[in-house]
C-alpha positions in Angstrom: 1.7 -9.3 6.9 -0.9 -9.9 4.1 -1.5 -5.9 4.8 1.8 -4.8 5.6 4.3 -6.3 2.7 2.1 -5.1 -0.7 2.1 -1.3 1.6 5.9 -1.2 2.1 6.9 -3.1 -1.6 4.7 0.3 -2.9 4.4 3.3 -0.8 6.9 2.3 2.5 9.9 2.5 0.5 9.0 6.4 -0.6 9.4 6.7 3.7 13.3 5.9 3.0 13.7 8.0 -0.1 13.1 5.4 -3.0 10.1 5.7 -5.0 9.1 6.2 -8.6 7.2 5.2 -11.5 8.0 1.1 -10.4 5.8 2.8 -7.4 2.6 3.3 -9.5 3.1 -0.1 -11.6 3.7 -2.3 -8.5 0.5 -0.2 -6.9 -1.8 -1.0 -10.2 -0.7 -4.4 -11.1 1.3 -6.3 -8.4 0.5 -5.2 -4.6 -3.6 -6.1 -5.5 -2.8 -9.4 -6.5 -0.2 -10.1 -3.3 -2.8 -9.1 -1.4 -5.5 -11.4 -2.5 -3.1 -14.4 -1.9 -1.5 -13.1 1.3 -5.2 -13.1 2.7 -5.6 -16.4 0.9 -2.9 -18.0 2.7 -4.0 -16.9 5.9 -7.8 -17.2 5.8 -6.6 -21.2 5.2 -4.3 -21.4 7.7 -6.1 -19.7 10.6 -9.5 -21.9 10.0 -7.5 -24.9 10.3 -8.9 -26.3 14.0 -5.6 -27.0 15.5 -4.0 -23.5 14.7 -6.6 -22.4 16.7 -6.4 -24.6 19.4 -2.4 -24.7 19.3 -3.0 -20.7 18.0 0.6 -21.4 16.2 1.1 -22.7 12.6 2.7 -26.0 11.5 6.4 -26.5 11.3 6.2 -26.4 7.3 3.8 -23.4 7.6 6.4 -21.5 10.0 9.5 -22.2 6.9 7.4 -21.7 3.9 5.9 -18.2 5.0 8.8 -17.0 6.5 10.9 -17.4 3.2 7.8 -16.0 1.5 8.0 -12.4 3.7 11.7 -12.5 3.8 11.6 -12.5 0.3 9.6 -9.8 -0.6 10.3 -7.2 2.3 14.5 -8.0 0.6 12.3 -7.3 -2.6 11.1 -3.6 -1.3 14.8 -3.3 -0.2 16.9 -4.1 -3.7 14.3 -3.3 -6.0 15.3 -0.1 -8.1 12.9 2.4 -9.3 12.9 5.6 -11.3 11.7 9.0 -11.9 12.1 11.6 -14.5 15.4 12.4 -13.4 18.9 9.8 -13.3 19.4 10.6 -9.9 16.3 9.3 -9.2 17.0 5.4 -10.4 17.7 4.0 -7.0 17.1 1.5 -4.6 17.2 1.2 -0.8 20.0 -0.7 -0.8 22.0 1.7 -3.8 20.8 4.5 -1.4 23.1 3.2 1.6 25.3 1.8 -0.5 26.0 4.4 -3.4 25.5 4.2 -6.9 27.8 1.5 -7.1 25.4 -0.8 -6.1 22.2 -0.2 -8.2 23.6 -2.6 -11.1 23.7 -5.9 -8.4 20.4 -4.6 -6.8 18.6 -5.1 -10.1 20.1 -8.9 -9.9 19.2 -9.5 -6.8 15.8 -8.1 -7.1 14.7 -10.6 -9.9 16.1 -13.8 -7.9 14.1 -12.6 -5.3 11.1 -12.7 -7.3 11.8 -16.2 -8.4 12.0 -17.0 -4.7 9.1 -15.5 -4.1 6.5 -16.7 -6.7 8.7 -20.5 -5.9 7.9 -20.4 -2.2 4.4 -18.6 -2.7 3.3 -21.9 -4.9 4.7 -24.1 -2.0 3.0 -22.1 0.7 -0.5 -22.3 -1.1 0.6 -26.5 -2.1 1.2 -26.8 1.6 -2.4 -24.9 3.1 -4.3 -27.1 0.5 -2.4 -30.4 1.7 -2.9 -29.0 5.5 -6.0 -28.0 5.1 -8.2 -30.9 3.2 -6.2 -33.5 5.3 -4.7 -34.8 1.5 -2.1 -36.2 3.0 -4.1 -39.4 3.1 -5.5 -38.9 -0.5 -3.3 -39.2 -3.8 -5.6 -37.8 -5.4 -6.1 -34.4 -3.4 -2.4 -34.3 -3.2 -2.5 -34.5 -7.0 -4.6 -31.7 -7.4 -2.3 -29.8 -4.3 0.7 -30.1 -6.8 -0.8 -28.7 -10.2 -2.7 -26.2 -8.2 1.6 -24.8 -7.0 2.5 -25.4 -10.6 -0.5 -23.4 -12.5 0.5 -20.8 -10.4 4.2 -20.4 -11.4 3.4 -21.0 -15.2 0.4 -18.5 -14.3 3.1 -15.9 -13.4 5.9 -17.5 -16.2 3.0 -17.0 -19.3 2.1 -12.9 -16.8 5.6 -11.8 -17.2 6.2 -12.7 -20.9 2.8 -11.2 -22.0 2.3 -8.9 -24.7 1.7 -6.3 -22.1 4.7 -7.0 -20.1 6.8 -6.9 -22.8 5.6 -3.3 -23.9 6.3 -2.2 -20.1 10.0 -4.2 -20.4 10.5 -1.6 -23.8 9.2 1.3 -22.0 11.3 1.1 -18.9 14.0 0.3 -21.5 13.7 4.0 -23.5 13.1 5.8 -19.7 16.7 4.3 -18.8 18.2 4.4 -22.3 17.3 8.3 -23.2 18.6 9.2 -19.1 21.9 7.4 -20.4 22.4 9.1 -23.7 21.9 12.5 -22.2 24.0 11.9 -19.1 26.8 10.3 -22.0 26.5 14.1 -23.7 27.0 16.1 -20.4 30.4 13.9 -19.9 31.4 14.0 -23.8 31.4 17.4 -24.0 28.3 18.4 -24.9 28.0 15.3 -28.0 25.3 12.8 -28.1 26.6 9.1 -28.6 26.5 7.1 -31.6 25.0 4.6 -30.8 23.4 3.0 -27.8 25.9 0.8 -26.9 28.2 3.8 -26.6 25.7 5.0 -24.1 25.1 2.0 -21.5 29.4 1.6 -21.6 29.7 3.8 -19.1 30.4 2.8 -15.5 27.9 4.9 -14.6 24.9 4.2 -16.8 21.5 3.1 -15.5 20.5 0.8 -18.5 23.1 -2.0 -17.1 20.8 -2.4 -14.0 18.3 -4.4 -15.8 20.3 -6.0 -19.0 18.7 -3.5 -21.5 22.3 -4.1 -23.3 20.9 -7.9 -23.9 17.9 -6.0 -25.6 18.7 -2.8 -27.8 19.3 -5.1 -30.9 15.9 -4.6 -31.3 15.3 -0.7 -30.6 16.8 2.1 -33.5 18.8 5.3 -32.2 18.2 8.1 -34.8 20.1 11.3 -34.2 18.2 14.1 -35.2 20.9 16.9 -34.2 22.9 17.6 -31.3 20.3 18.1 -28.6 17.4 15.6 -29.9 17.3 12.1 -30.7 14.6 9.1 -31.1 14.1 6.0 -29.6 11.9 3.4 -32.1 10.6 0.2 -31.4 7.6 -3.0 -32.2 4.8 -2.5 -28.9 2.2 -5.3 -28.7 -0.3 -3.3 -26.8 -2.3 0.3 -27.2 -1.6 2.2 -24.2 -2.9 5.5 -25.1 -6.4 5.1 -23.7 -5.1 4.1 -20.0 -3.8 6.6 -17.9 -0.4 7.2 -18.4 2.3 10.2 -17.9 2.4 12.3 -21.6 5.9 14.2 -20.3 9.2 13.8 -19.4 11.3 10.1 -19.8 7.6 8.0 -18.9 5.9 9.4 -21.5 7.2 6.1 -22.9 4.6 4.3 -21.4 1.9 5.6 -23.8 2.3 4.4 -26.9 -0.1 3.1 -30.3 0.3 -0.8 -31.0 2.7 -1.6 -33.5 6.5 0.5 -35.0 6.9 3.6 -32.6 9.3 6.2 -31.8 9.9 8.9 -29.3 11.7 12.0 -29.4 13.6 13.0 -26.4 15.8 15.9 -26.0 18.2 16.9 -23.0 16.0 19.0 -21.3 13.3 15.3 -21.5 11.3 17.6 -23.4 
């Protein structure tokens, strides 16, 4: 499993027809991580004597890790990703489902990660109890405890980082400029307004992940009837890593501080 699960939350969902740029991210950033603690988790748990003996794990062990997989292969299933075109925002489930369902996969997707980093800090709180025998020790159990808790404030402090809010913009502007051009083909041929005019629609992508809760703090500049820009505050320099320079994800390359891209309906 410590193998299997960062392979299919990357590359096996591509097998069933959803992949994207969330592909390369998780790839980079996430699946290397889950796959240090994966291998964590197990290298404690098989060295304890009596899994060996018993070969099976303890009744806590058995709960804990299988909420922990369950978790994350439903994570591979609801989690939506993107391309450079609209119809390629989907997820697994959206896929089977219809487009109906990519707005509740993105909910579901982000509990899922809470249930995952929750039960991840338990399962590691539970080898170190198992493991050191700290069940007779307040002390050991002690240290079990804020070891679980550094984690989750570890991956709390990780997901509010300047970094990862730069990525939350980006994905922002590769959802938000597929909207307002898919609002011009279905307003006959006019580019909205403003933004909110573009993620109204029943069909828009931008709802899928609560951009609306967000553009406050983006600007929408019309430049004429086919272009437009996109302007917001990034935290970060991308422009020296190795990022995508066309289409919607050129987003992701940006200079530290007030930016804007130009986008046009052919994602020029």
């Amino acid at each position: 499993m410590a193998i299997i699960l960062p392979l299919w939350i990357t590359l096996g969902r591509g097998f069933f027809g959803s992949g994207g740029w969330m592909t390369l991210a998780l790839l980079i950033s996430v699946a290397p991580i889950m796959l240090c603690g994966l291998l964590f988790l197990a290298f404690f748990i098989c060295s304890r004597p009596r899994v060996r003996t018993d070969n099976a794990v303890s009744k806590i062990d058995a709960v804990l890790l299988t909420v922990l997989y369950l978790s994350i292969f439903l994570y591979g299933i609801f989690l939506v990703d993107g391309g450079d075109t609209p119809e390629s925002v989907n997820s697994l489930a959206s896929l089977v489902l219809g487009d109906g369902f990519i707005a509740i996969s993105g909910v579901i997707s982000s509990f899922l990660i809470g249930i995952t980093f929750l039960f991840g800090a338990l399962a590691v709180g539970a080898v170190l109890v198992q493991q050191f025998k700290v069940l007779r020790s307040k002390r050991a159990l002690i240290v079990a405890v804020l070891v679980a808790v550094a984690m989750i404030v570890y991956f709390i402090v990780q997901a509010n980082s300047p970094a990862s809010q730069d990525q939350r913009t980006s994905r922002d502007f590769q959802l938000l400029s597929q909207d307002i051009i898919n609002y011009k083909y279905a307003n006959k041929d006019s580019l909205p307004g403003d933004l909110k005019a573009a993620i109204d629609r029943k069909s828009s992508y931008s709802s899928q992940e609560s951009v609306a809760n967000r553009i406050n703090s983006y600007t929408y500049t019309l430049k004429n009837n086919d272009r437009f820009e996109l302007c917001a505050t990034f935290y970060t320099d991308t422009r020296s890593e190795e990022t995508i320079s066309q289409g919607p994800a050129k987003v992701y390359s940006h200079p530290k501080g007030y930016h804007c891209f130009a986008f046009s309906d052919e994602y020029s």
